[in-house]
C-alpha positions in Angstrom: 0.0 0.0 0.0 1.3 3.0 -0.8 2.3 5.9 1.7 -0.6 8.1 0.9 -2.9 5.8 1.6 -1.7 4.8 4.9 -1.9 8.1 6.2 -5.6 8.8 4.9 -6.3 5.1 6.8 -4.1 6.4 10.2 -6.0 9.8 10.2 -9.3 8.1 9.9 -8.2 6.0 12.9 -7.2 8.8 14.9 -10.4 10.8 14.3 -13.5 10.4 17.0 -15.4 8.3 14.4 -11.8 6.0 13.9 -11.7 5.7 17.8 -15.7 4.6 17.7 -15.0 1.9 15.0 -12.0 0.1 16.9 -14.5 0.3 20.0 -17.2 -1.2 18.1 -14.6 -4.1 17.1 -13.1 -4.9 20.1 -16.8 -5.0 21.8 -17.8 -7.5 18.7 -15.0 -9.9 19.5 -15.9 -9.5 23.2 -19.1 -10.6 22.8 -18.0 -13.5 20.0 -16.0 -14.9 22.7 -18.6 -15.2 24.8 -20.7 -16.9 22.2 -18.4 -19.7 22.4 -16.7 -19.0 19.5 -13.4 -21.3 18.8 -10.4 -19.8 19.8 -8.9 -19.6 16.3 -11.7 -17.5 15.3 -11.2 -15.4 17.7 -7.6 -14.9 17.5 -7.7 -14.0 13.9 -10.5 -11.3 14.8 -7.8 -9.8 17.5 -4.9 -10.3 15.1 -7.6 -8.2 12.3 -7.8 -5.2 15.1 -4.2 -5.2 16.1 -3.1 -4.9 12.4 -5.7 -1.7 12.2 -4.1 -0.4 15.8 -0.4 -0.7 14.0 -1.3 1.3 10.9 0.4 4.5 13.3 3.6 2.4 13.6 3.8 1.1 9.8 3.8 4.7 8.8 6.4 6.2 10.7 8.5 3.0 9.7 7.6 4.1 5.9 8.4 7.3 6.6 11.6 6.8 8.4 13.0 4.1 5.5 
């Protein structure tokens, strides 16, 4: 992905509404996990949310390179 575009996607995860959405997630898999989901499932869900939270890191390593 190009630089550009994973600014546009860190500003929209630092704005209120970006905040919201990663709330909204992390509630979801809550609530999967108490559903009984299997644990694979679940993991990949986190693993889905952290890669969203890192988008901040994996610019400023683009930057920086």
């Amino acid at each position: 992905m190009e630089l550009e575009e994973l600014i546009s996607l860190r500003n929209t995860i630092q704005s209120y509404e970006g905040k919201l959405l990663l709330a909204y997630l992390q509630d979801y898999v809550t609530n999967q996990a108490c559903l009984k989901r299997e644990a694979s499932e679940i993991k990949g869900m986190c693993e889905l949310i952290q890669q969203i939270k890192d988008i901040p890191k994996t610019v400023e390593k683009k930057r920086s390179n």
